[in-house]
C-alpha positions in Angstrom: 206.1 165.8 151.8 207.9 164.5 149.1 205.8 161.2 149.0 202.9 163.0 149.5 203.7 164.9 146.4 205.1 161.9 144.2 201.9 160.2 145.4 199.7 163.6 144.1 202.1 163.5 141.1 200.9 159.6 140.6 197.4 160.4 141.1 197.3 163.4 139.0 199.4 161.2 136.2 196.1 158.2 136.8 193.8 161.0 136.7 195.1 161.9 133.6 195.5 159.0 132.4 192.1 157.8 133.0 190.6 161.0 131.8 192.2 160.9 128.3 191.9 156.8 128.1 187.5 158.2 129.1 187.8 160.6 126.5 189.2 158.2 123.7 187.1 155.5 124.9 183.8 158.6 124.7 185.0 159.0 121.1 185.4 155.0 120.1 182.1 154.4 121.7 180.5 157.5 119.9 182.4 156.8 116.7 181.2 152.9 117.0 178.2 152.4 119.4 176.4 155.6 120.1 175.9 156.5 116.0 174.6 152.6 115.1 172.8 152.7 118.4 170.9 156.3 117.3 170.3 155.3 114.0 168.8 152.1 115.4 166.6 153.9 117.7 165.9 156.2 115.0 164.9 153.4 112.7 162.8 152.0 115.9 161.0 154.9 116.4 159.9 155.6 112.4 159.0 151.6 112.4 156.7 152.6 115.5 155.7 156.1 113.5 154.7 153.9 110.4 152.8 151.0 112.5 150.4 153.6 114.3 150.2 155.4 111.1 149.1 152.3 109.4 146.9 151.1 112.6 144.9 154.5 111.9 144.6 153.8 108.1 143.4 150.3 108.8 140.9 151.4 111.8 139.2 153.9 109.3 139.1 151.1 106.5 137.5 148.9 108.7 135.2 151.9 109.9 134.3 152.5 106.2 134.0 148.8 105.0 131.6 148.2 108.5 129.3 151.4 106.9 129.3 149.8 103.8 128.4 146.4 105.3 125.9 148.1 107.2 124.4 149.9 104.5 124.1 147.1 102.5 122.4 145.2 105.1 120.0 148.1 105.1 119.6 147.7 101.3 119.3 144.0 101.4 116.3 144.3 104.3 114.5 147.3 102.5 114.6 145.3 99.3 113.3 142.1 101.4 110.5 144.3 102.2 109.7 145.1 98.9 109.8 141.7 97.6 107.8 140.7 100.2 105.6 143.5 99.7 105.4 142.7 95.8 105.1 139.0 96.2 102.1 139.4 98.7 99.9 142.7 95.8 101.0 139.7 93.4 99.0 137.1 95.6 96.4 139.3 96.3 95.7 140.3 92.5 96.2 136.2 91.8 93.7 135.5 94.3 91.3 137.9 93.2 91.4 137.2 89.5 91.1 133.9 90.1 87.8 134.4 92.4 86.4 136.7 89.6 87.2 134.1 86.8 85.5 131.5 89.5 82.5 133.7 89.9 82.8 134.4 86.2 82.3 130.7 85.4 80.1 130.0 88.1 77.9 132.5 86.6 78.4 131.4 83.1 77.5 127.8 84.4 74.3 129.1 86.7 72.8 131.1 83.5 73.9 127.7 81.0 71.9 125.5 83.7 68.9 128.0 83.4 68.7 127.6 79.5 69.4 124.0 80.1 66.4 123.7 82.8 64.7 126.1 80.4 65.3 124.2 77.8 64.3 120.8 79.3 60.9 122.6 80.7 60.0 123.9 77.3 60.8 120.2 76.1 58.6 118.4 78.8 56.0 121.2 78.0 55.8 120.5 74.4 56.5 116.6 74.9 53.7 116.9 77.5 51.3 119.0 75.3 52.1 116.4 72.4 51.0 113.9 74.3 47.7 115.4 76.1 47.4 116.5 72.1 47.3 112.8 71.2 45.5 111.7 74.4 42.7 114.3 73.5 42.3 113.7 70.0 41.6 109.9 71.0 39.0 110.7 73.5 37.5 113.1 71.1 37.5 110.0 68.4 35.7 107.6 70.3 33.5 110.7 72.1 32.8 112.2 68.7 33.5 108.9 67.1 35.1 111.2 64.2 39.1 111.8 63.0 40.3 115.7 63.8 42.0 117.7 61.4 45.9 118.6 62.3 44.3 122.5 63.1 41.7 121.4 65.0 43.7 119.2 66.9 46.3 122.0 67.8 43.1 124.5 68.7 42.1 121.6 71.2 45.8 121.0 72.9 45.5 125.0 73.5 42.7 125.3 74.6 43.3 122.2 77.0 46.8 123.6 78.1 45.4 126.9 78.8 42.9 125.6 80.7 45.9 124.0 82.9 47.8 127.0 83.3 45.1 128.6 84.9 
């Protein structure tokens, strides 16, 4: 019994033993693990904190710049549009006032060509009536056999040319 208490005397002095050698090797591994380990975890989870933090700031930056982009490209079609639309009322007015100035000149050119073909009818008239004036006055010389006077001569070429136009 004696061994068997000496041996629950040893194990109780190893229990011991171990317990306090556990306890001081709790407090060294508290004192110089467990704190730099916390603080790292610590550290760790304020890094993670920060990084979705900063995820979410950048997602609604890139949400707001991709509005902006997409508004712009709204602006930049609209304004298309409207050059487009101002380029073609610019073509339109171009084209028309250069078909009125055309019909404008072709006019002016139509009623210069009338006074010209006028003109050069009132010329062959008189050039014509000259001559029937002088053709007439030579037959009436060698049928009367007598010169005319300038006014009788002009009374004849009437008379003659009114006679044509009838």
């Amino acid at each position: 019994m004696q061994l068997m208490f000496a041996a629950l005397k040893l194990e109780l002095g190893d229990t011991l033993y171990y317990l306090l050698i556990f306890a001081l090797l709790l407090i060294l591994v508290k004192h110089f693990a467990w704190g730099p380990v916390t603080e790292m975890m610590e550290k760790r989870r304020q890094k993670v904190i920060n990084d979705l933090e900063q995820a979410e700031s950048d997602r609604k930056k890139a949400e707001l710049l991709a509005n902006q982009r997409q508004a712009a490209l709204k602006d930049s079609k609209q304004e298309a549009t409207q050059i487009l639309s101002t380029a073609k009322s610019n073509a339109e007015k171009t084209k028309n006032e250069i078909v009125s100035q055309a019909d404008s000149e072709a006019a002016a050119i139509r009623k210069q060509a009338s006074k010209d073909a006028a003109q050069a009818k009132a010329d062959a008239l008189n050039e014509a009536r000259d001559q029937v004036a002088d053709i007439s006055v030579a037959i009436a010389e060698k049928v009367i056999s007598k010169n005319l006077t300038a006014a009788d001569q002009k009374d004849l070429v009437d008379s003659f040319i009114k006679g044509l136009n009838d």
